[in-house]
Each structure stands twice: as structure tokens, then as C-alpha cells.
C-alpha positions, 0 to 999 in steps of 0.5 A: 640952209635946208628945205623947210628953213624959214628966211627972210629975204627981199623977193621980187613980187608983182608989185616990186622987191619986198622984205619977206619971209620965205621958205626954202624949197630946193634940195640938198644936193641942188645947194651944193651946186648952186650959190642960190636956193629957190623960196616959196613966199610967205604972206601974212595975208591968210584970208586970201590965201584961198588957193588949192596951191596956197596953205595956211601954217599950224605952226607960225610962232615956231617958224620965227613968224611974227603973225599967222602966215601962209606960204603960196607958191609964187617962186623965185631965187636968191642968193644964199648970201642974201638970205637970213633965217629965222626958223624951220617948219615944223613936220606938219606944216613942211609936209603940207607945204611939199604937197602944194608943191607937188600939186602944183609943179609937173614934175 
């Protein structure tokens, strides 16, 4: 697994555990020290993904995404144990993901 993967994985939400994809966001080096990885969900609910935070992918059939998607940065982790990956982002659309990560994390 590596940042920008595609995954399908149950992740915990505000209404409780869903089966979804996500896309991994943590590092190389974070992997080879920890058992889990930190995901961004995905949600084919684009028309409300409306935020300076959310974006809305290109590039969703070559993701392995069934349908148009979004990736919103509502964060958790998981157990790489737990997690099956279906896809990679392509160029564009991992780069954008990174800079709603930027904007909305201080770091």
C-alpha cells in the first residue's frame, strides 16, 4: 500500500461503520512503522461535495470507482489488514487530493 491507493475498507462515520472506499494518505515511512495506514474517505455523493476541503475526481474508472466519487477529508485509520485495494490515483487527482490535505490540516 502507498499514498494515493484506492481501498475499500469499513470506515467508521458519523452514522456508524460503512463499507467504502478510501484513499490512503500516510507516508511511506509512517507504513513501515505502524500496522495501520490513515485514509480519506471517498463518497459517491459528489453534488454535496461542495467543500474548499472536498474534491471531486477526474479520474474515478481508473481509481477502480464504480461511480463519480469525491474524496472528503474526513480521516480515520485502519488496519492494513483490514484494507483491499482496488486502484491508484491517477497524477492529477492524487495532486489535488494532497492540496486539500495541505489546506486543511496545520502542519
Amino acid at each position: 500500500m502507498k499514498p494515493g491507493s484506492v481501498v475499500v475498507v469499513n470506515f467508521p462515520g458519523a452514522t456508524g461503520i460503512k463499507r467504502r472506499p478510501a484513499i490512503i494518505v500516510s507516508t511511506d515511512l509512517y507504513h513501515s512503522e505502524r500496522p495501520d495506514v490513515i485514509l480519506a474517505v471517498v463518497t459517491t455523493q459528489t453534488a454535496k461535495s461542495k467543500a474548499k476541503t472536498d474534491y471531486i475526481l477526474q479520474d474515478c474508472s481508473s481509481a477502480g470507482l464504480k461511480q463519480p466519487s469525491a474524496v472528503r477529508i474526513f480521516l480515520g485509520t485502519r488496519p492494513v489488514t483490514e484494507i483491499i485495494k482496488i486502484g491508484e490515483l491517477s497524477e492529477r487527482d492524487w495532486t489535488e487530493v494532497q492540496k486539500r490535505l495541505q489546506i486543511s490540516l496545520e502542519v
